[in-house]
LUMFI-700272 format. One line per field, with one value per atom (N, C-alpha, C, O): residue number from 1; x, y, z; atom name. Coordinates in nm, 4 decimals. Layout:
// residues N
nr <- (NUM/...)
c1 <- (X/...)
c2 <- (Y/...)
c3 <- (Z/...)
atom <- (CA/...)
//
This chain:
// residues 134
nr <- (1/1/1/1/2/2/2/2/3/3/3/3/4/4/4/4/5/5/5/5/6/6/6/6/7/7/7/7/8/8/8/8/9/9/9/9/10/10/10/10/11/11/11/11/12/12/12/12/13/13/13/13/14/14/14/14/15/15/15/15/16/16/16/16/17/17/17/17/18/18/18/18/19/19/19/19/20/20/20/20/21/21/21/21/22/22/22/22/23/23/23/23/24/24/24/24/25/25/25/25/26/26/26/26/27/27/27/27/28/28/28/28/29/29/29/29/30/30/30/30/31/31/31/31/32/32/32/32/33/33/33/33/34/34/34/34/35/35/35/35/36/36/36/36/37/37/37/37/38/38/38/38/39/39/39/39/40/40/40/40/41/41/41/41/42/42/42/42/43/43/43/43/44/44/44/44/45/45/45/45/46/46/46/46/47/47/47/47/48/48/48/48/49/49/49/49/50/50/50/50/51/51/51/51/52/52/52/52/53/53/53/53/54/54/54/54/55/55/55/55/56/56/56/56/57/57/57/57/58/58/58/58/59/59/59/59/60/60/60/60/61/61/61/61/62/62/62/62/63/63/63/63/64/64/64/64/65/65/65/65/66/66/66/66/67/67/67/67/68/68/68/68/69/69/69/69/70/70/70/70/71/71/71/71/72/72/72/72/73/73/73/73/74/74/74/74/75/75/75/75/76/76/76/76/77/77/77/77/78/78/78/78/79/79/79/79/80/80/80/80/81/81/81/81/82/82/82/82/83/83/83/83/84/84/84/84/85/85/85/85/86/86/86/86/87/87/87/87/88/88/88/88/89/89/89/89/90/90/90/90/91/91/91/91/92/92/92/92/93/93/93/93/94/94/94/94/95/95/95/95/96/96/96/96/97/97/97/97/98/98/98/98/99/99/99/99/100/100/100/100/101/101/101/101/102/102/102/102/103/103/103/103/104/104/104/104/105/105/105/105/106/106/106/106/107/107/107/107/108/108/108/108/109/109/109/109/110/110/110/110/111/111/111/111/112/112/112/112/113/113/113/113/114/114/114/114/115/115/115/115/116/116/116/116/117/117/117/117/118/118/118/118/119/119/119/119/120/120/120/120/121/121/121/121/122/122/122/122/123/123/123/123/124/124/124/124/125/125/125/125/126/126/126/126/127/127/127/127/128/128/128/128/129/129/129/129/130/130/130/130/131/131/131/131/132/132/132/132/133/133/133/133/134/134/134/134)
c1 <- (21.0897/21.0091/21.0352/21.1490/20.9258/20.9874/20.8623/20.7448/20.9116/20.8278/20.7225/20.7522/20.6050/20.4857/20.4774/20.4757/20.4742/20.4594/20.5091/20.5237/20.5878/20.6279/20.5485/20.4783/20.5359/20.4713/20.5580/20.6633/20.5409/20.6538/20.5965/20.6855/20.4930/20.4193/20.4336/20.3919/20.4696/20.4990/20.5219/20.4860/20.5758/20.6313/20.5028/20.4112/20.5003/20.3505/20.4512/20.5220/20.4823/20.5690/20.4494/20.3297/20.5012/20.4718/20.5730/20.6910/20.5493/20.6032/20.6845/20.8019/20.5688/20.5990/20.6541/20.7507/20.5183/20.4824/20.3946/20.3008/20.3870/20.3004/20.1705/20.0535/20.2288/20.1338/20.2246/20.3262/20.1374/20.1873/20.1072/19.9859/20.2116/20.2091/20.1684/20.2498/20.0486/20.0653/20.0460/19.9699/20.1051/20.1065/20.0214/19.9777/20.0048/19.8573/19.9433/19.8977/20.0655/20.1569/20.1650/20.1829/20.1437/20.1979/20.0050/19.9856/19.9079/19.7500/19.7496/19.6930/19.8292/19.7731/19.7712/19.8667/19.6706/19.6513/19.7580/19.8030/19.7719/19.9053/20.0832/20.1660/20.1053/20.2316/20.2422/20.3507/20.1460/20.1934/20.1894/20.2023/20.1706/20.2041/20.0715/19.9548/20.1389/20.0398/20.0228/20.1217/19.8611/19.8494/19.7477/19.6727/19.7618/19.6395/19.5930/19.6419/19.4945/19.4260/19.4891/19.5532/19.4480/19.4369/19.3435/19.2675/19.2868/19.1830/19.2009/19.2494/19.1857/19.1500/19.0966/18.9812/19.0878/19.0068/19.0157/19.0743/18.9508/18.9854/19.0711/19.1139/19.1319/19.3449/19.3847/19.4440/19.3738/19.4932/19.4683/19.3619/19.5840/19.5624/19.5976/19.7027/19.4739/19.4967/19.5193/19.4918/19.5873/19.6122/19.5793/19.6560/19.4221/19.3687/19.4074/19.4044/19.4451/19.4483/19.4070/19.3554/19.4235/19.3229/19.4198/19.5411/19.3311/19.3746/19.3014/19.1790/19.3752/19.3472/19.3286/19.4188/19.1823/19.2175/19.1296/19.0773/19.1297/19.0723/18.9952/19.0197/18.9310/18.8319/18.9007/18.8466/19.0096/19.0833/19.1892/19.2428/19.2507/19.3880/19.3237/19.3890/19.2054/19.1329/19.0851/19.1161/19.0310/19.0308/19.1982/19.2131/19.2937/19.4240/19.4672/19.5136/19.4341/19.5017/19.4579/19.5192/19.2658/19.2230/19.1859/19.0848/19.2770/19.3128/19.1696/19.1070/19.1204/18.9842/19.0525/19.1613/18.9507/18.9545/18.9860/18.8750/19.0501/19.0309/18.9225/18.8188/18.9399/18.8551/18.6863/18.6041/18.6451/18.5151/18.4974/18.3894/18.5862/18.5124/18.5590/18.4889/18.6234/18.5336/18.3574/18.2507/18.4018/18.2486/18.1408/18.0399/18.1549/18.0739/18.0399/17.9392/18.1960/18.1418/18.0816/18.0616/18.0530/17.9942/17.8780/17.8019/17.7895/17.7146/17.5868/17.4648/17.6504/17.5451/17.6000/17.5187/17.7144/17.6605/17.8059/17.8115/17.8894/17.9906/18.0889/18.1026/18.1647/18.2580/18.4309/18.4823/18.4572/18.6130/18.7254/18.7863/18.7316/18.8190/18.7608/18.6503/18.8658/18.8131/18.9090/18.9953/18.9406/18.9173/18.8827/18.7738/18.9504/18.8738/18.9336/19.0497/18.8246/18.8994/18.9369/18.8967/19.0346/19.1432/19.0735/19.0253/19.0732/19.0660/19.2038/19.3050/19.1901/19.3332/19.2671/19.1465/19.3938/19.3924/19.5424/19.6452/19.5199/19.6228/19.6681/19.5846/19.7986/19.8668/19.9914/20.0583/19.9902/20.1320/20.2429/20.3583/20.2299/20.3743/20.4462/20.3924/20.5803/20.6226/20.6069/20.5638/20.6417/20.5519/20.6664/20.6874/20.7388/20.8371/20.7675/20.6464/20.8535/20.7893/20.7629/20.8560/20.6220/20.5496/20.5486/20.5583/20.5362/20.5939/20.3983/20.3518/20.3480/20.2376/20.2457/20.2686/20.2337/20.1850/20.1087/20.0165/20.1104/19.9696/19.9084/19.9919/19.7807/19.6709/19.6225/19.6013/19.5957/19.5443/19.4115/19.4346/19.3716/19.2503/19.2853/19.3043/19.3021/19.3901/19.4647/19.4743/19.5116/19.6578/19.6468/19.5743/19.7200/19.6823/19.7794/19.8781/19.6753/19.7131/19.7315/19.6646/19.8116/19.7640/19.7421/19.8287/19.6314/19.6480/19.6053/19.5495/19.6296/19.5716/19.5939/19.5054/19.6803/19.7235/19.5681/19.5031/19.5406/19.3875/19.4417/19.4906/19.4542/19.4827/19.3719/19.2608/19.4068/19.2859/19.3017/19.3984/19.2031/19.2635/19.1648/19.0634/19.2271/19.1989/19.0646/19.0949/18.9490/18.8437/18.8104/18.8327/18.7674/18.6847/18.5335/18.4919/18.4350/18.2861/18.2088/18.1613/18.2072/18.1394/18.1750/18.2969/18.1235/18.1823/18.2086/18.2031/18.2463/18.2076/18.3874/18.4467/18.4641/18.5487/18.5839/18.7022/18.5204/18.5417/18.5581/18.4975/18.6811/18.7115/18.7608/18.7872/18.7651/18.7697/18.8140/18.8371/18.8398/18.9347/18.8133/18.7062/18.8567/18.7605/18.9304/19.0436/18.8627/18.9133/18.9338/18.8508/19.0469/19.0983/19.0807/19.1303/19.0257/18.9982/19.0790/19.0733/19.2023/19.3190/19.3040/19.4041)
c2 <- (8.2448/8.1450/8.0102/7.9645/7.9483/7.8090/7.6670/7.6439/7.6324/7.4349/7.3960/7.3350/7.4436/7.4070/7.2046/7.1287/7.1660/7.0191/7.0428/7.1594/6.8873/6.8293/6.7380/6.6781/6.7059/6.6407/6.5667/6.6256/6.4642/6.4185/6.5349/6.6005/6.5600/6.6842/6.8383/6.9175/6.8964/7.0381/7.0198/6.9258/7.1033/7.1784/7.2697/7.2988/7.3065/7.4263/7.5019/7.4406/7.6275/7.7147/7.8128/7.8053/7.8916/8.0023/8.1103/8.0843/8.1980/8.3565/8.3985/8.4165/8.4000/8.4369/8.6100/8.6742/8.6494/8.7915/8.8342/8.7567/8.9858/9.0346/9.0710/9.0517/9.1375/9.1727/9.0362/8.9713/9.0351/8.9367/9.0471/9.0669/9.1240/9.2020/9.1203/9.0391/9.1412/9.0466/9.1634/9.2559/9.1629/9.2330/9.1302/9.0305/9.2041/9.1477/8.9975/8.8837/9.0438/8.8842/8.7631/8.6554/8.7930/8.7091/8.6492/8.5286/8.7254/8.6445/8.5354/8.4280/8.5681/8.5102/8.2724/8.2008/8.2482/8.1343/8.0426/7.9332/8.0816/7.9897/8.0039/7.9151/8.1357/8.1504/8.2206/8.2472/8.2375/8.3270/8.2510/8.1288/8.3173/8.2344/8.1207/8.1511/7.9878/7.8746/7.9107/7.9507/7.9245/7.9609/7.8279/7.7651/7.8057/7.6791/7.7078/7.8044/7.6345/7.6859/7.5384/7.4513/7.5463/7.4162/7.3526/7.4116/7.2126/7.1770/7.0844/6.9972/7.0322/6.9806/6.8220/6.8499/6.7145/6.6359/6.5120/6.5464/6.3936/6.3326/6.2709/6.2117/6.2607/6.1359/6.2263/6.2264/6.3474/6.4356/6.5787/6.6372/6.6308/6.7611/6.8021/6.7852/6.8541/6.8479/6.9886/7.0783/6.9785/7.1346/7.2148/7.2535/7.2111/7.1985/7.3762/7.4795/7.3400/7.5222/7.5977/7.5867/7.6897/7.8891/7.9588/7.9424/8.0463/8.1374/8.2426/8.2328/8.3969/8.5002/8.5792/8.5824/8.6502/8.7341/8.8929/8.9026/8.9746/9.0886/9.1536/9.0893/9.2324/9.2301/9.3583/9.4085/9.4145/9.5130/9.4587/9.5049/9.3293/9.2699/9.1536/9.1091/9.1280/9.0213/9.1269/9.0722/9.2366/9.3249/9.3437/9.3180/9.3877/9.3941/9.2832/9.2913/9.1647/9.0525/9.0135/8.9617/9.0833/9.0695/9.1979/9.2177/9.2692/9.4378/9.4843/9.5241/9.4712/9.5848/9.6848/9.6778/9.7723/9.8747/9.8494/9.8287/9.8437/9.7894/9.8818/9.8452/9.9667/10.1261/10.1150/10.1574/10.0596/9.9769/9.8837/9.8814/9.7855/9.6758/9.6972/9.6157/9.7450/9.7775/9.8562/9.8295/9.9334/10.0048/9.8961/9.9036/9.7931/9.7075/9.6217/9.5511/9.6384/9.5496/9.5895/9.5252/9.7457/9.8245/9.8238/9.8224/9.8244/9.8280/9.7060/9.7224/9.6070/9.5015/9.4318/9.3686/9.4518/9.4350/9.3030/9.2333/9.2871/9.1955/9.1971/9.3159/9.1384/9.1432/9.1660/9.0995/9.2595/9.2955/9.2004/9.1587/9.1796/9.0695/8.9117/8.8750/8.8519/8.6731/8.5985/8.6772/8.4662/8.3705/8.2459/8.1972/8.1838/8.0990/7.9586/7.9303/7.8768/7.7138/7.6792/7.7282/7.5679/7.5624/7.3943/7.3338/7.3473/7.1865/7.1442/7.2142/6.9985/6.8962/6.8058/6.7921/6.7323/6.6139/6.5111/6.5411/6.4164/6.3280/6.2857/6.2437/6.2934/6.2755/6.1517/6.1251/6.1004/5.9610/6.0577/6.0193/6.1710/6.2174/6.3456/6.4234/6.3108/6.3481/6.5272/6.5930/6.5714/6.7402/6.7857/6.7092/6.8834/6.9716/6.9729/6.9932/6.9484/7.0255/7.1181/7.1770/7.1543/7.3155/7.3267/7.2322/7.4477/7.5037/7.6344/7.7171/7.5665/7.6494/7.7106/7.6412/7.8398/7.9240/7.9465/8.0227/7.9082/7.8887/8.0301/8.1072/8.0693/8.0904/8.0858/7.9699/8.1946/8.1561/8.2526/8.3718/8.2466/8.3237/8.4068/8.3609/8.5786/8.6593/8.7112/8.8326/8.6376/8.6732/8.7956/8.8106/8.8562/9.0175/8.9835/8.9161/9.0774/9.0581/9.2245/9.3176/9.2412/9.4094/9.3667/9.3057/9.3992/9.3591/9.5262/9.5964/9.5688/9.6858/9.7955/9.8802/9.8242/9.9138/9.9372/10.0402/9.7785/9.7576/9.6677/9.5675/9.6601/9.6085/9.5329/9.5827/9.3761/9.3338/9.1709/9.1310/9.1168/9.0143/8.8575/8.8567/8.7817/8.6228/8.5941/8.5900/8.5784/8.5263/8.3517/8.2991/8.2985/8.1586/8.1937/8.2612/8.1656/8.1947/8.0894/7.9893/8.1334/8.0640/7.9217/7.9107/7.8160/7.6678/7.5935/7.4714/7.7095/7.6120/7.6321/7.7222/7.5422/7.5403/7.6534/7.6611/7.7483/7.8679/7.9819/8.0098/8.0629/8.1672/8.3037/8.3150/8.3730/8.4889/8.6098/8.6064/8.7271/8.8400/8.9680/8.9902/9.0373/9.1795/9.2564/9.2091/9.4312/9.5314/9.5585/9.5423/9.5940/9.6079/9.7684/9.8536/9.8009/9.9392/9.9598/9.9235/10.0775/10.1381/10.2155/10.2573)
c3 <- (1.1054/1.0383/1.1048/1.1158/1.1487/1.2116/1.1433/1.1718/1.0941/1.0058/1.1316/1.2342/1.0975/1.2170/1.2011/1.2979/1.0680/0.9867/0.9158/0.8791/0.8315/0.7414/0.6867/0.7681/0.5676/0.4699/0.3668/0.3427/0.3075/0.1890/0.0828/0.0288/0.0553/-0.0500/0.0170/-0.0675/0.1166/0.1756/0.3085/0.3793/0.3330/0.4603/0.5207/0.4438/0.6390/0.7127/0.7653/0.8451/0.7434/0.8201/0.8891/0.8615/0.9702/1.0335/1.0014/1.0249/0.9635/0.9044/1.0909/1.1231/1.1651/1.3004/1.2687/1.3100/1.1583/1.1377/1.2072/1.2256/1.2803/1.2990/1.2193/1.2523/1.0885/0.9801/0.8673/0.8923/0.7480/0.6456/0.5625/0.5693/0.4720/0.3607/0.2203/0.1763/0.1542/0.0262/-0.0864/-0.0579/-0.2005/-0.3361/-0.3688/-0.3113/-0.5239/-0.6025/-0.6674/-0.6787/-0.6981/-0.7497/-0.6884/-0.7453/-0.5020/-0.4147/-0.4054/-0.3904/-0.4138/-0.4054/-0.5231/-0.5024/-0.6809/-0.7964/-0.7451/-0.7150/-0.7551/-0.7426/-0.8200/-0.7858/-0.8782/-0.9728/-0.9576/-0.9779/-0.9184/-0.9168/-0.7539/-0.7024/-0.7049/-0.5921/-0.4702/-0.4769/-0.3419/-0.2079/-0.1383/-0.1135/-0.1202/-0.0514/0.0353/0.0967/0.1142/0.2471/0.3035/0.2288/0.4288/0.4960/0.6160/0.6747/0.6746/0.7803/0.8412/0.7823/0.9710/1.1001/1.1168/1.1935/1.0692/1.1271/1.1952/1.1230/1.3423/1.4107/1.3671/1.3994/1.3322/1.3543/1.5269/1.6296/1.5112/1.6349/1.6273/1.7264/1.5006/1.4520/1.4837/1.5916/1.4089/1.3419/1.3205/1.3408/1.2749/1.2547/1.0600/0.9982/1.0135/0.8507/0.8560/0.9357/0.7285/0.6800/0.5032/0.4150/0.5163/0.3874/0.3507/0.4176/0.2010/0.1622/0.1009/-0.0103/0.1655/0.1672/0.0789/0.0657/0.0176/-0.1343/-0.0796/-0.0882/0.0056/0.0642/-0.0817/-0.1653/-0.1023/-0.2493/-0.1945/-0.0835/-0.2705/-0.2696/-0.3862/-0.4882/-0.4048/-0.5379/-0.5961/-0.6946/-0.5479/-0.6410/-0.6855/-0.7862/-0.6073/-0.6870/-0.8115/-0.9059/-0.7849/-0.8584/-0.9927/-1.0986/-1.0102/-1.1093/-1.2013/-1.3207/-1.1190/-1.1717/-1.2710/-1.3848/-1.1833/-1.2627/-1.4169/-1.5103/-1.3930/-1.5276/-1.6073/-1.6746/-1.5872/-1.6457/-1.6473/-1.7456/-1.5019/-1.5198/-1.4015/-1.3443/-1.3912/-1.2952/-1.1400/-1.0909/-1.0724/-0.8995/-0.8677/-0.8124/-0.8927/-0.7967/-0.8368/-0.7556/-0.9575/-1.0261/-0.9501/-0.8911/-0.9272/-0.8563/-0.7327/-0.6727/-0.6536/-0.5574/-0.5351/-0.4800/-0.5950/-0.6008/-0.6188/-0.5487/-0.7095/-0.7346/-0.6349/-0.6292/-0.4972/-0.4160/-0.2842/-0.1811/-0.3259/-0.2156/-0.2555/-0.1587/-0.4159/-0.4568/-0.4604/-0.4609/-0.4622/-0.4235/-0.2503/-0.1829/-0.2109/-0.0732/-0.0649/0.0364/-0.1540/-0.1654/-0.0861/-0.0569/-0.0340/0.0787/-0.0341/-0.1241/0.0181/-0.0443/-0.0651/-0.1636/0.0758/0.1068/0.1541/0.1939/0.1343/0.1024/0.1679/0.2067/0.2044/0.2029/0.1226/0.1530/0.0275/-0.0178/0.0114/0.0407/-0.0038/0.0719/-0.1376/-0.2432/-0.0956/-0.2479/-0.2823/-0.1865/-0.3809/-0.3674/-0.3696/-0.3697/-0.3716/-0.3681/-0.4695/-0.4899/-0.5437/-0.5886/-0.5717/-0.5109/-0.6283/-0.5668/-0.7007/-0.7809/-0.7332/-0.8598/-0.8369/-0.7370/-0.9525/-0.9100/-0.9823/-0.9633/-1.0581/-1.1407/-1.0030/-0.9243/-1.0327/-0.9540/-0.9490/-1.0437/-0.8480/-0.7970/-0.7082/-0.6141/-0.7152/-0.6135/-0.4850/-0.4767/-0.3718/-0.2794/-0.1979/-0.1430/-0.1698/-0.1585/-0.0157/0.0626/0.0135/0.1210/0.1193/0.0408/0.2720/0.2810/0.3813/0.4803/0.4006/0.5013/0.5970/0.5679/0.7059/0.8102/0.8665/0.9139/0.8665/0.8392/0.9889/1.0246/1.1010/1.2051/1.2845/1.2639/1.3101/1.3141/1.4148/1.5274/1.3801/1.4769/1.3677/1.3499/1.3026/1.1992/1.0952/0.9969/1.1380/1.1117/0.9006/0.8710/0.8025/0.6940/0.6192/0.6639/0.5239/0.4490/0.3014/0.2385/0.2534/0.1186/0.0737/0.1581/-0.0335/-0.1409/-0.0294/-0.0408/0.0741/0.1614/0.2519/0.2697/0.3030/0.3950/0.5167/0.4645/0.6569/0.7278/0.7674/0.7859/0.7852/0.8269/0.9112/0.9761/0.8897/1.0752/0.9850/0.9153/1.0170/0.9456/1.0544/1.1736/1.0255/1.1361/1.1026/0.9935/1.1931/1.1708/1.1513/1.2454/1.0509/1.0503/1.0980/1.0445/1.2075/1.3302/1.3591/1.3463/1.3903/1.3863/1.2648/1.2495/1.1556/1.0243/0.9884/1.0478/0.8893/0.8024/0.7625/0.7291/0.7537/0.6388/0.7255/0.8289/0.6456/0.7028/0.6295/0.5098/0.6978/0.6110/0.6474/0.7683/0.5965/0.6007/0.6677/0.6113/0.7901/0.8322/0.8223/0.8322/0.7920/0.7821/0.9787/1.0682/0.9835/1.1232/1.1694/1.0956/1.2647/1.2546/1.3802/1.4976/1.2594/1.3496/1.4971/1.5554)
atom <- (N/CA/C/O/N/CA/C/O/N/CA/C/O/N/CA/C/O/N/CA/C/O/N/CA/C/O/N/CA/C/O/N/CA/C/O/N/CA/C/O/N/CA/C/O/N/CA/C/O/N/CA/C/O/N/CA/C/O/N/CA/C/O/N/CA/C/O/N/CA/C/O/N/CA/C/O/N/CA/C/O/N/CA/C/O/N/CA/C/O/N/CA/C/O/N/CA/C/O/N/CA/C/O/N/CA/C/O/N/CA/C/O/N/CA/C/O/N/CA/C/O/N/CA/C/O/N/CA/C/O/N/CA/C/O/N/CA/C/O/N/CA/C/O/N/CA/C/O/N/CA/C/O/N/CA/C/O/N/CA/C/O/N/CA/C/O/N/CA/C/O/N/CA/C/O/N/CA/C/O/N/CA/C/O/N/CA/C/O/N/CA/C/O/N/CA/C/O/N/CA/C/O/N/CA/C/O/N/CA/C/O/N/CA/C/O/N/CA/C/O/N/CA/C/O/N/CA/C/O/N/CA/C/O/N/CA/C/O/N/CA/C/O/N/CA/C/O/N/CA/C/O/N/CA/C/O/N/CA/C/O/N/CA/C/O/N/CA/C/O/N/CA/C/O/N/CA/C/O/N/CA/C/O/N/CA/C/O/N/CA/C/O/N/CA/C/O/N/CA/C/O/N/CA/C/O/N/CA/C/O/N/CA/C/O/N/CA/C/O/N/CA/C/O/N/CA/C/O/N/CA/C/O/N/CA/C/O/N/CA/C/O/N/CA/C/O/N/CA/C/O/N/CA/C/O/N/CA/C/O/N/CA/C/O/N/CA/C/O/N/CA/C/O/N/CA/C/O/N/CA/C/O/N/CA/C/O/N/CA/C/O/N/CA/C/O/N/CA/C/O/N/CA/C/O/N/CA/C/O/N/CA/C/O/N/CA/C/O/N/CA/C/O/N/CA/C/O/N/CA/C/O/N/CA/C/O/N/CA/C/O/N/CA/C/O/N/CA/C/O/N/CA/C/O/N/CA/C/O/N/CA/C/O/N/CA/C/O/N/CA/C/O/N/CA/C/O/N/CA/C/O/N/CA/C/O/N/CA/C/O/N/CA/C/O/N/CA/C/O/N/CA/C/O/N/CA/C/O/N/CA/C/O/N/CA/C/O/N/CA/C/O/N/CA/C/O/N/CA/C/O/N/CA/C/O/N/CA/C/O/N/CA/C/O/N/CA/C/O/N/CA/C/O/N/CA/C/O/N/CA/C/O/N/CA/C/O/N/CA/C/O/N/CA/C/O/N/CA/C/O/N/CA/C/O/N/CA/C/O/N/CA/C/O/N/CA/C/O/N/CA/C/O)
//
């Protein structure tokens, strides 16, 4: 693991994993693991953050079926795995500091025993999770 940035509000590590294993505990948005992408601007380099989820650990968390919603997301045409960009706000009370995970396009992930690879969608901000075919 080596501190890519420091922040007075978080740290950016790199795992300097091949695969990055996540359980359905380590996706939950509230208690589980900070992840961020790289963006580029012409100052600087920001590190806004990504919430990797799946539509069978997202069923679990709210005691439905995983094996249903998947189906549901074969059924209208929904993408399994995600990506989602997170908001920020800026607070004066004091906040521990968080420690985020960097996020690189290539970066091989397993969620729900599915291997799969972090992409950029096309020139835009947003990115997202494909199934890696062994």
């Amino acid at each position: 693991m080596k501190i890519v940035a420091s922040f007075p509000a978080f740290d950016i590590i790199d795992l300097e994993q091949d695969v990055i294993t996540l359980t359905r505990e380590q996706t939950d948005n509230f208690t589980g693991l900070k992840f961020c992408v790289a963006k580029e601007t012409r100052i600087d380099t920001l590190y806004p953050e990504v919430a990797p989820g799946c539509a069978a650990y997202y069923a679990q968390q709210y005691n439905e079926c995983p094996v249903e919603a998947e189906a549901r997301c074969d059924k209208f045409g929904h993408e399994k795995y995600w990506i989602n960009n997170c908001g920020a706000m800026i607070t004066s009370s004091k906040q521990p500091k968080g420690t985020l995970i960097l996020l690189v396009p290539g970066q091989k992930m397993e969620m729900n025993g599915v291997l799969l690879e972090v992409f950029q969608k096309g020139k835009s901000e947003h990115y997202g999770l494909k199934p890696v075919a062994e």
